[in-house]
The first five atom37 places (N, CA, C, CB, O) and aatype in JSON, in Angstrom:
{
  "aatype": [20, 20, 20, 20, 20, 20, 20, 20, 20, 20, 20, 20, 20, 20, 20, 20, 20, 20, 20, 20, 20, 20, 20, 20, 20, 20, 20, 20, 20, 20, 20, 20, 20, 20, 20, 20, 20, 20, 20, 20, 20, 20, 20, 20, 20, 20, 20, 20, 20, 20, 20, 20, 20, 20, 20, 20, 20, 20, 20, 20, 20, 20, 20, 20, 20, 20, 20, 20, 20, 20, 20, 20, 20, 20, 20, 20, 20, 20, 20, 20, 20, 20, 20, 20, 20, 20, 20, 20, 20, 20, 20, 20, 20, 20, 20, 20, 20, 20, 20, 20, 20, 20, 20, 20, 20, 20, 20, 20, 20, 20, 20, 20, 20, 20],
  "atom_mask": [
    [1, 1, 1, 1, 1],
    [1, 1, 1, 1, 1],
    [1, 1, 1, 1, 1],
    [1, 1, 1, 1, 1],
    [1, 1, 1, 1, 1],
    [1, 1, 1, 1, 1],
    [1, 1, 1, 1, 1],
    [1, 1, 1, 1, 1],
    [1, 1, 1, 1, 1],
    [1, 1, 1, 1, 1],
    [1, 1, 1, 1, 1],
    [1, 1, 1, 1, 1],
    [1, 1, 1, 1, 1],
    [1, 1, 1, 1, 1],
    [1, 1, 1, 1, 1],
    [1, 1, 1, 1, 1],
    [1, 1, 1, 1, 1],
    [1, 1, 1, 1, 1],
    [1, 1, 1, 1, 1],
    [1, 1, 1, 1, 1],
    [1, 1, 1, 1, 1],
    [1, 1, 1, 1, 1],
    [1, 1, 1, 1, 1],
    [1, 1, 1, 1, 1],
    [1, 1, 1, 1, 1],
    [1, 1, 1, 1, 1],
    [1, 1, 1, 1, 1],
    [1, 1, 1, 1, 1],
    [1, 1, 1, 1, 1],
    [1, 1, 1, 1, 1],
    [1, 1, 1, 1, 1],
    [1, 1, 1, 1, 1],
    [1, 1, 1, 1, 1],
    [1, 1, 1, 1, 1],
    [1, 1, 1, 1, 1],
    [1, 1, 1, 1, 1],
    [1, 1, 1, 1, 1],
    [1, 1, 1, 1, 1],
    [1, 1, 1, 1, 1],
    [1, 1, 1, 1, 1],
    [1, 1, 1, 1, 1],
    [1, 1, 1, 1, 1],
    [1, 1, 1, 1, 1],
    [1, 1, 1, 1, 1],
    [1, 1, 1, 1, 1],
    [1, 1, 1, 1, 1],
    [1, 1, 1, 1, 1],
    [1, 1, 1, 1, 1],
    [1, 1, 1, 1, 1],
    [1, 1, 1, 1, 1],
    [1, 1, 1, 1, 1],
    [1, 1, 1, 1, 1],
    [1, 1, 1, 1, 1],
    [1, 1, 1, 1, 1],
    [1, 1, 1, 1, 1],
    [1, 1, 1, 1, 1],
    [1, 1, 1, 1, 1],
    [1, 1, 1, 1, 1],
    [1, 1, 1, 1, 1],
    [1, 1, 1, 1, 1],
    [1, 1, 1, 1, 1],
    [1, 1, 1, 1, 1],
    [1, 1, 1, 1, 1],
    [1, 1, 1, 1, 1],
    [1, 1, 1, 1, 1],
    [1, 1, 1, 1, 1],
    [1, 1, 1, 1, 1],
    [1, 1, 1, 1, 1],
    [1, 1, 1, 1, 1],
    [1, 1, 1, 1, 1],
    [1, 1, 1, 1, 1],
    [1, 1, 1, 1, 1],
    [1, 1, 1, 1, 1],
    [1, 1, 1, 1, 1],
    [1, 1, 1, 1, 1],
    [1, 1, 1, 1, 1],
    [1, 1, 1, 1, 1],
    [1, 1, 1, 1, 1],
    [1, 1, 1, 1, 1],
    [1, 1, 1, 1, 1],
    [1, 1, 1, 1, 1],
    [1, 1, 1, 1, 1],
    [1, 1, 1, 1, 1],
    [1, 1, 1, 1, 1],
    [1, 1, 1, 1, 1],
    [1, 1, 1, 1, 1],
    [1, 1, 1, 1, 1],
    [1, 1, 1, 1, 1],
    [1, 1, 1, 1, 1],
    [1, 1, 1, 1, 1],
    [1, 1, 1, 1, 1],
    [1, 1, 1, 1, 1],
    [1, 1, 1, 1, 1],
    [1, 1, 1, 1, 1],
    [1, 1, 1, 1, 1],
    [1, 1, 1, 1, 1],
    [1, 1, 1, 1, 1],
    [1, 1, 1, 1, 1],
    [1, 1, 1, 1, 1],
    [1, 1, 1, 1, 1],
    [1, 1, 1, 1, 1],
    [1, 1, 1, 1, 1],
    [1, 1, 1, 1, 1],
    [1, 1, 1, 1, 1],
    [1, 1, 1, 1, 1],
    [1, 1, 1, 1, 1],
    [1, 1, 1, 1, 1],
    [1, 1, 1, 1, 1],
    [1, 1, 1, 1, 1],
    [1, 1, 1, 1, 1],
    [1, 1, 1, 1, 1],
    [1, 1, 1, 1, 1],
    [1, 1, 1, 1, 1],
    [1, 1, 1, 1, 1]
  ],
  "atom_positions": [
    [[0.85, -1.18, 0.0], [0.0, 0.0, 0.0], [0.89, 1.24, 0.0], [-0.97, 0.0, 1.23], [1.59, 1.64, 0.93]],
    [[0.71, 1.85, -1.42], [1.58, 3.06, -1.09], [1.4, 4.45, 0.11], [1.58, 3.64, -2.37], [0.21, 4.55, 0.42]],
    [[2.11, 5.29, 0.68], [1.53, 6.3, 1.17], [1.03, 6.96, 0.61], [2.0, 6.85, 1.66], [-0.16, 7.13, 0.88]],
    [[1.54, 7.55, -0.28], [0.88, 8.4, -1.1], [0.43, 8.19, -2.27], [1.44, 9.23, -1.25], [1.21, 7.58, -3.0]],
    [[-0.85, 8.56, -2.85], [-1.77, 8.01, -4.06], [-2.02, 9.32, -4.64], [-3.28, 7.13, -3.65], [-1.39, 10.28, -4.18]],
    [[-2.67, 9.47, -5.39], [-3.37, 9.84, -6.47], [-4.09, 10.98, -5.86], [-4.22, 8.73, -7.12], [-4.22, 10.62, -4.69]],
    [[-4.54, 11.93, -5.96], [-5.28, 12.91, -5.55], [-4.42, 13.65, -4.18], [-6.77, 12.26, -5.24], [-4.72, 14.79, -3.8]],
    [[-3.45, 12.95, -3.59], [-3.2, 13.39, -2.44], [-2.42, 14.79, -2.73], [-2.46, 12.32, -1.63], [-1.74, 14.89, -3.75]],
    [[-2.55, 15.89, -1.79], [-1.64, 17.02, -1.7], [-0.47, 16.98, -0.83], [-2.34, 18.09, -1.33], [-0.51, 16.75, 0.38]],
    [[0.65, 17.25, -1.57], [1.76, 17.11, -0.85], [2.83, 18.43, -1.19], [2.34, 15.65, -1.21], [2.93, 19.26, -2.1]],
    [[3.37, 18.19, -0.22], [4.86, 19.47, -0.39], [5.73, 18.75, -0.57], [5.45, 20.53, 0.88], [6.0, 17.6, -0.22]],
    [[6.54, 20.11, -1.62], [8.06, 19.42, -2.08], [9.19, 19.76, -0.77], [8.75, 20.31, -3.79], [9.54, 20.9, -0.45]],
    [[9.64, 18.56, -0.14], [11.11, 18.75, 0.74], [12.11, 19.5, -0.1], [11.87, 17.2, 1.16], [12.55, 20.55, 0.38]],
    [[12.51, 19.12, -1.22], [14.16, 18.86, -1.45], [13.92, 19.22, -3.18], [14.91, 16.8, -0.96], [13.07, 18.79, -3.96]],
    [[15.12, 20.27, -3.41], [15.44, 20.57, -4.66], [14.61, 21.64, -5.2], [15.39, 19.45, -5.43], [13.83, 22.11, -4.37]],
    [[14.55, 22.31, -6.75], [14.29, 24.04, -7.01], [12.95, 23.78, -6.67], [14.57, 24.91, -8.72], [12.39, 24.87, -6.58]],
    [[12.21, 22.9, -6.46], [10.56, 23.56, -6.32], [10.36, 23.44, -4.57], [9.04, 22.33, -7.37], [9.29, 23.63, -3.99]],
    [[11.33, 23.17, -4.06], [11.52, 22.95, -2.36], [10.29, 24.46, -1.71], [13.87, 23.3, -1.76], [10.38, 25.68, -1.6]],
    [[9.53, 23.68, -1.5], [8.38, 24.91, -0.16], [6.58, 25.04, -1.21], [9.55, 27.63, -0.02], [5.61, 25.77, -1.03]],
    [[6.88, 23.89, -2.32], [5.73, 24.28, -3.22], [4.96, 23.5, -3.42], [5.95, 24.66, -4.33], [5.48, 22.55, -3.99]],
    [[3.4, 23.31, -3.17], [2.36, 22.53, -3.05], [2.1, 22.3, -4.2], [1.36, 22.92, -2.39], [2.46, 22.9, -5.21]],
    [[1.25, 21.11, -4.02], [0.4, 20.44, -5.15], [-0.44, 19.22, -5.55], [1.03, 20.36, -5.84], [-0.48, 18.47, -4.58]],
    [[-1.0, 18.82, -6.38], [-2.03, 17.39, -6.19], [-1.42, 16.74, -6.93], [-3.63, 17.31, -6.58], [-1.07, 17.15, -8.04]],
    [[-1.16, 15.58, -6.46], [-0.43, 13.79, -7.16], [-1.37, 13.87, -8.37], [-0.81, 11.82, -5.94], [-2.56, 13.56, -8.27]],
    [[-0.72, 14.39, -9.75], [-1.79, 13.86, -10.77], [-1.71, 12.3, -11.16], [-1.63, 14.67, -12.13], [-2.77, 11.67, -11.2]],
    [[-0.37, 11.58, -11.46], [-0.62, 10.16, -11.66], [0.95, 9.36, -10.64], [-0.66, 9.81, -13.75], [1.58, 9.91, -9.74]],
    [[1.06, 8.57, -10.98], [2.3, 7.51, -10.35], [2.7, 6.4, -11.36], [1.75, 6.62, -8.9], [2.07, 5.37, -11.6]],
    [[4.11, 6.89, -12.0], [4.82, 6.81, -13.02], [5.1, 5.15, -12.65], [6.08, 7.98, -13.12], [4.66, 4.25, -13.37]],
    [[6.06, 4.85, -11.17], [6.35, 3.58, -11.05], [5.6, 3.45, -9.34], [8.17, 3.26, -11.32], [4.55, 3.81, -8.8]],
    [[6.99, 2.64, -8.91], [6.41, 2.59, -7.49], [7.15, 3.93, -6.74], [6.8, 0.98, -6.66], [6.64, 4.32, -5.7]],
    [[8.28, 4.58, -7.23], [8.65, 5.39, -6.83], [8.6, 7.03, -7.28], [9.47, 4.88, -6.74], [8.88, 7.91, -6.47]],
    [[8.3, 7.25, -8.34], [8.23, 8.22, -8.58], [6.38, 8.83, -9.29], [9.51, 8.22, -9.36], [5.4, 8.27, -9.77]],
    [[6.66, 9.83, -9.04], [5.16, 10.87, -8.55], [5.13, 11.8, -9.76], [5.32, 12.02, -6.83], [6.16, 12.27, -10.25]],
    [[4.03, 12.03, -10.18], [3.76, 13.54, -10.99], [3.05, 14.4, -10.41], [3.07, 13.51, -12.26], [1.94, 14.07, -10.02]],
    [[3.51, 15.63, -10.23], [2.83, 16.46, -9.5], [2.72, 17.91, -9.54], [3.15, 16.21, -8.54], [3.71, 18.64, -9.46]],
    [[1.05, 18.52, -9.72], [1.09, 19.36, -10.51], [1.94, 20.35, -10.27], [0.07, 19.69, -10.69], [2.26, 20.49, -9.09]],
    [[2.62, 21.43, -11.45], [3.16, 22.54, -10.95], [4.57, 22.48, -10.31], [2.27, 22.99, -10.08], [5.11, 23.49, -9.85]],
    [[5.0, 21.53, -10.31], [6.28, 20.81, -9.92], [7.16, 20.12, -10.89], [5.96, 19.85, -9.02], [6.71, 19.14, -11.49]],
    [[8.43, 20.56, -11.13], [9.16, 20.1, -11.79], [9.24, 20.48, -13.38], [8.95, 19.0, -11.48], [9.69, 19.9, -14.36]],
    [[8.6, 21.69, -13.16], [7.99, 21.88, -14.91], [9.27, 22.3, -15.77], [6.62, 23.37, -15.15], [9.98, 23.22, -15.37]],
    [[9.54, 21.67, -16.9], [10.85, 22.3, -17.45], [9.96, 22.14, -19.08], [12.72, 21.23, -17.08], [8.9, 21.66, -19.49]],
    [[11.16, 22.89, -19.66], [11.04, 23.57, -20.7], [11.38, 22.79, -22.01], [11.77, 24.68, -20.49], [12.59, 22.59, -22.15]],
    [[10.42, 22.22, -23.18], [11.14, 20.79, -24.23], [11.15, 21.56, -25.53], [9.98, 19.03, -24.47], [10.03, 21.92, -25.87]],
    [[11.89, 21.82, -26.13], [11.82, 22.33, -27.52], [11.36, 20.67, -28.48], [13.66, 23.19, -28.0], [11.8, 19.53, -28.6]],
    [[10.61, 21.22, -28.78], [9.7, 20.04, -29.8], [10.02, 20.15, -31.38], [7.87, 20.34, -29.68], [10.76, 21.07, -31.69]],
    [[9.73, 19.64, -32.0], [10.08, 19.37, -33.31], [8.54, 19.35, -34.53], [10.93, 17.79, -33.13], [7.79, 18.38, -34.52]],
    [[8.4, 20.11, -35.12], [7.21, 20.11, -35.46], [6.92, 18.19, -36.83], [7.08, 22.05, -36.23], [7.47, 17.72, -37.82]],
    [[5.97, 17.91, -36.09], [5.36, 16.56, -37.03], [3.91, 16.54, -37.65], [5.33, 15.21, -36.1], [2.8, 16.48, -37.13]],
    [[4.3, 16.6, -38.75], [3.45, 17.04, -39.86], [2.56, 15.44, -39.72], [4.45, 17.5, -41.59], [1.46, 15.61, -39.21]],
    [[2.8, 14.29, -40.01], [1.96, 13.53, -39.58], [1.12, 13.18, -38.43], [2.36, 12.92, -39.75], [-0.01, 12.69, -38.42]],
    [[1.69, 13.45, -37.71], [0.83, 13.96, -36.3], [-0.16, 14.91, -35.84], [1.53, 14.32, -35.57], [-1.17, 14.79, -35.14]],
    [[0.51, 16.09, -36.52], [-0.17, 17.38, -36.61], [0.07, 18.28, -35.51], [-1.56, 17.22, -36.71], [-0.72, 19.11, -35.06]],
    [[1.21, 18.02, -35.15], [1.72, 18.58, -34.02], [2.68, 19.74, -34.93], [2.55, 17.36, -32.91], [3.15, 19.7, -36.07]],
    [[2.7, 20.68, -33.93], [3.07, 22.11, -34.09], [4.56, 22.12, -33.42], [1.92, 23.22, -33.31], [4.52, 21.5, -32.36]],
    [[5.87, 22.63, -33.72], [7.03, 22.95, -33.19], [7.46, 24.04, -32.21], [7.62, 23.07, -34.07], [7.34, 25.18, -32.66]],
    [[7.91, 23.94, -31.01], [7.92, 25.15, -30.59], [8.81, 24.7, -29.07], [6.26, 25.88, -30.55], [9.36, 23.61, -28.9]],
    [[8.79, 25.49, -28.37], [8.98, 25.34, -26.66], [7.71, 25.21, -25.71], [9.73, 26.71, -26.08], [6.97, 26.09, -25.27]],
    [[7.66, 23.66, -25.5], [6.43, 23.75, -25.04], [6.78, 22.95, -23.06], [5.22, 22.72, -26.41], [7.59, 22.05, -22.83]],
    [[5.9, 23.63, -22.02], [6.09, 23.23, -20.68], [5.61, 21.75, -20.03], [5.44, 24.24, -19.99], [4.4, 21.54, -19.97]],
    [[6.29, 21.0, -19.68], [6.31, 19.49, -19.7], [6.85, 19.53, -18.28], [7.29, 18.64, -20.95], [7.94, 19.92, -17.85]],
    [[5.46, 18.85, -17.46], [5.47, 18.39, -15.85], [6.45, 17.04, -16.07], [3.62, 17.94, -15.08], [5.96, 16.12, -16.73]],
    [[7.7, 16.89, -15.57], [8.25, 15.56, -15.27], [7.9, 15.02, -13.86], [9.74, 15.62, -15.43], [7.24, 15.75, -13.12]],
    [[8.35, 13.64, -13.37], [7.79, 13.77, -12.49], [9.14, 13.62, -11.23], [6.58, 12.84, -12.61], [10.26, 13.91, -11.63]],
    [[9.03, 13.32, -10.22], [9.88, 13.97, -9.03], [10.02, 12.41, -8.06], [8.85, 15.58, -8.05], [9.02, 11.69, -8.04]],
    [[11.15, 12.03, -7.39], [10.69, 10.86, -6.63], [10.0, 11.47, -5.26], [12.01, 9.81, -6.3], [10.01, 12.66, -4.95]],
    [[9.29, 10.16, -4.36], [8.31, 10.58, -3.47], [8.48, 10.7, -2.68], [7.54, 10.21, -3.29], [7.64, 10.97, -1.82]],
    [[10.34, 10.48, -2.4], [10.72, 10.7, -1.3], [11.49, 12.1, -0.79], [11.34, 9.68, -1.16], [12.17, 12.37, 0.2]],
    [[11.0, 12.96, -2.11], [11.37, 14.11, -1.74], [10.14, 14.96, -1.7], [12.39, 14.58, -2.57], [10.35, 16.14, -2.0]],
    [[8.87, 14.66, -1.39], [7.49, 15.27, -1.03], [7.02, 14.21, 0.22], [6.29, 15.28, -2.51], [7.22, 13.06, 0.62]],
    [[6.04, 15.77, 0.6], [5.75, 14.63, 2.12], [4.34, 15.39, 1.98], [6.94, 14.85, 4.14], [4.1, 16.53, 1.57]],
    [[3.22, 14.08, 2.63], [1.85, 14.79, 2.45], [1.47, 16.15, 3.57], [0.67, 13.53, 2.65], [2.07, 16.39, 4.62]],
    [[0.24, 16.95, 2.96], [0.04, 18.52, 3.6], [-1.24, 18.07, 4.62], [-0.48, 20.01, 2.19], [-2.21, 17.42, 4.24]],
    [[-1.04, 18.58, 6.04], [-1.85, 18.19, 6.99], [-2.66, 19.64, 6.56], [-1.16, 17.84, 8.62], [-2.06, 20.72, 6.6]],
    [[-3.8, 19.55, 6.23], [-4.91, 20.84, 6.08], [-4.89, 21.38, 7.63], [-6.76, 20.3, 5.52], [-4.74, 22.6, 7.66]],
    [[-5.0, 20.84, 8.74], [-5.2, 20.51, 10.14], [-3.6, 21.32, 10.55], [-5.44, 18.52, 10.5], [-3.92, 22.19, 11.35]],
    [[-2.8, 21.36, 10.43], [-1.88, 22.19, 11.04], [-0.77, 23.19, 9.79], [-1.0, 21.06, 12.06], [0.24, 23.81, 10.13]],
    [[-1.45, 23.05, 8.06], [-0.6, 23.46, 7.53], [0.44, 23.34, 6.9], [-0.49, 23.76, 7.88], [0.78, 24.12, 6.01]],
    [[1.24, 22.12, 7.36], [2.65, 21.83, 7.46], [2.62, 20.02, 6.83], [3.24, 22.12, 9.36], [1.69, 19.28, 6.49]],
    [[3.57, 19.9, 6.87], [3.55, 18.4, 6.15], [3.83, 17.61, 6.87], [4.36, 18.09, 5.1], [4.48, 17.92, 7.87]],
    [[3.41, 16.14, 6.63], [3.32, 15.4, 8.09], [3.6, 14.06, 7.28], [1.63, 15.5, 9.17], [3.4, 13.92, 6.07]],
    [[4.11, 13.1, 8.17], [4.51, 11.67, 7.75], [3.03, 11.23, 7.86], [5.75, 10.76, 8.78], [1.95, 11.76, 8.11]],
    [[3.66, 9.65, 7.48], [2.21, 8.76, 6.85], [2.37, 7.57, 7.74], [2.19, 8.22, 4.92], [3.48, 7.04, 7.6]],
    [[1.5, 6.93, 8.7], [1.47, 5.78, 8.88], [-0.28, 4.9, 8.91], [2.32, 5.79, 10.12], [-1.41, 5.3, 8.61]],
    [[0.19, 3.69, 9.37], [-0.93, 3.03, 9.38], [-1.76, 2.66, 10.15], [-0.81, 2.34, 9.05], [-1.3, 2.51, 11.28]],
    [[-3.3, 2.35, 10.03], [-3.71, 1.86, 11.17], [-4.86, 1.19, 11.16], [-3.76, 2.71, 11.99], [-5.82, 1.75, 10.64]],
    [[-5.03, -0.13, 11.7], [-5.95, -1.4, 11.12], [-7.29, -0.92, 12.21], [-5.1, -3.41, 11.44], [-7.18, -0.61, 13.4]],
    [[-8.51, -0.99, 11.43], [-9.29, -0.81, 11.77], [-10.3, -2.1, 11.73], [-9.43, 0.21, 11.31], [-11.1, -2.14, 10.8]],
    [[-10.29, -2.66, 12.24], [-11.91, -3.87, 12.25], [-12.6, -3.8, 12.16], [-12.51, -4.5, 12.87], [-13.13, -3.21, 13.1]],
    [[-13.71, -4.29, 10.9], [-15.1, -4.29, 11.05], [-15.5, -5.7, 10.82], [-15.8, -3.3, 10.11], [-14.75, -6.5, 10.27]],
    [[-17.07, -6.09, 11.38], [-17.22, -6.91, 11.76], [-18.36, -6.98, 10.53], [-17.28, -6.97, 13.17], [-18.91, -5.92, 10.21]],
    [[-18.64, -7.99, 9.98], [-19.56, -8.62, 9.18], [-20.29, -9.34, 9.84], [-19.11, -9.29, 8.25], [-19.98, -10.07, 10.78]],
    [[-22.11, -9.03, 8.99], [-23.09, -9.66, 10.08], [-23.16, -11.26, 9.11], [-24.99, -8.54, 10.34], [-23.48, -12.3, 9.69]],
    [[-22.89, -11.24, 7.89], [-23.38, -12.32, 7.37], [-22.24, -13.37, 7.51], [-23.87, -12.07, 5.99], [-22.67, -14.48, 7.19]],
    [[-21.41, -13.37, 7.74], [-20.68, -14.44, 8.06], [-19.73, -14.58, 9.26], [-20.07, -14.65, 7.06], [-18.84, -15.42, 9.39]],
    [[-20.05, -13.68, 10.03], [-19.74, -13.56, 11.58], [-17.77, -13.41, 11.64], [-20.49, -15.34, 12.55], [-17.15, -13.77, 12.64]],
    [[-17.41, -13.1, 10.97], [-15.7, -12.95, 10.52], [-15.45, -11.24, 10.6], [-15.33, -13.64, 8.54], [-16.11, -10.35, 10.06]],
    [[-14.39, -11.14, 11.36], [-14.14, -9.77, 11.26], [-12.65, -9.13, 10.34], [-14.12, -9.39, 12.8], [-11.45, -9.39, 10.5]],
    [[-13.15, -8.49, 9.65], [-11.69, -8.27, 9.07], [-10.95, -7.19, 9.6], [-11.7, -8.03, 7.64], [-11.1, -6.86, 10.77]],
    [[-10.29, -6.69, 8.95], [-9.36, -5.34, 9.39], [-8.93, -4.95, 8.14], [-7.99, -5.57, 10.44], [-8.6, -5.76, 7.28]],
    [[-8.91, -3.45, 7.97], [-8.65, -2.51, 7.11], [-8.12, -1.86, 7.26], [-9.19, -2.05, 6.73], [-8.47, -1.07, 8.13]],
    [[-6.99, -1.65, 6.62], [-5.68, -0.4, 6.58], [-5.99, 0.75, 6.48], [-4.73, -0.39, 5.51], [-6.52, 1.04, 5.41]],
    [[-5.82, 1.86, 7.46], [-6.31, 3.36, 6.75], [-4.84, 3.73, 7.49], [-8.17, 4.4, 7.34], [-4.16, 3.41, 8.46]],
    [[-4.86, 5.24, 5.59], [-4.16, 5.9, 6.34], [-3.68, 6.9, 7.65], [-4.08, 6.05, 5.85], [-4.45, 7.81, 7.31]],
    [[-3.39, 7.15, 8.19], [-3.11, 8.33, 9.49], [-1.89, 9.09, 9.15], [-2.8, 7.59, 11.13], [-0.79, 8.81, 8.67]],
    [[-2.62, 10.43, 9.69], [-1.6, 11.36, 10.25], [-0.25, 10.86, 11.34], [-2.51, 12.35, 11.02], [-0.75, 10.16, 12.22]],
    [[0.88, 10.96, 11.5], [1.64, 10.35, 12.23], [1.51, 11.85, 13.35], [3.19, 9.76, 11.43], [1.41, 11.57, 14.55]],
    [[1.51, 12.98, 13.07], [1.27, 13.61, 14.06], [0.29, 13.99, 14.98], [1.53, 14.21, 13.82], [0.52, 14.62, 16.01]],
    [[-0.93, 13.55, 14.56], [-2.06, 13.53, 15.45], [-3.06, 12.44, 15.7], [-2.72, 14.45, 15.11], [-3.94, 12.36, 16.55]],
    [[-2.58, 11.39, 14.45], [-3.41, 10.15, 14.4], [-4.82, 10.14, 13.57], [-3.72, 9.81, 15.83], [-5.58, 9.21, 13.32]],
    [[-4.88, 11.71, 13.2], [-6.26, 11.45, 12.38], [-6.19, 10.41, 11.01], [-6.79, 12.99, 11.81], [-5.14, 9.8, 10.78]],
    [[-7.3, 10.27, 10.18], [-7.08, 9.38, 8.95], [-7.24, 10.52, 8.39], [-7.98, 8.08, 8.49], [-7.78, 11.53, 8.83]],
    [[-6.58, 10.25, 7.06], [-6.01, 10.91, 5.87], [-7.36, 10.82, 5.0], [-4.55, 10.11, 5.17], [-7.57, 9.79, 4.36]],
    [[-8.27, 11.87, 4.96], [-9.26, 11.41, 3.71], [-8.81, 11.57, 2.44], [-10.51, 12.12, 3.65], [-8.07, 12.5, 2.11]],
    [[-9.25, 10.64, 1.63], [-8.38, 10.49, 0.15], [-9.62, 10.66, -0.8], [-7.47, 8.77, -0.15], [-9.46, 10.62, -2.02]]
  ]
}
């Protein structure tokens, strides 16, 4: 289970976009993140006439590993580690209880709504 998914808002720790928010648009592998507004550099393109694509300098989000963003606690502002925490629920139709992973805040223990 990764910490961080898809929709989540996180801040950049480390490197030029260091102090700058944003939402997980997708997840490239297991380690690395795209994220908006982050990492944006500059691709001179090549114009392709079969394609129909146009030539020029165009702005291209790469993406960043995840261990240099940490998720944004709305609740204090600031960015906060990720841990886990099994929750049990009990099923009436077959009397078995399972347990379910949610995420938490490591600094206050709330769950992370996703």
């Amino acid at each position: 289970m990764n910490k961080i998914r898809k929709g989540d808002q996180v801040i950049v720790l480390t490197g030029r976009d260091k102090g700058k928010r944003g939402a997980v648009v997708s997840r490239v592998d297991d380690d690395r993140i795209v994220v908006e507004g982050v990492n944006v550099v500059k691709k001179h393109v090549k114009p392709n006439p079969m394609k129909g694509t146009t030539g020029g300098v165009v702005d291209k989000t790469l993406s960043i590993h995840q261990s240099n963003v940490a998720i944004y606690n709305p609740a204090t502002g600031k960015a906060d580690r990720v841990g886990f925490k099994l929750l049990s629920e009990s099923e009436q139709q077959s009397r078995k209880t399972k347990e379910k992973a949610v995420r938490v805040f490591k600094s206050s223990g709330e769950e992370i709504k996703a």
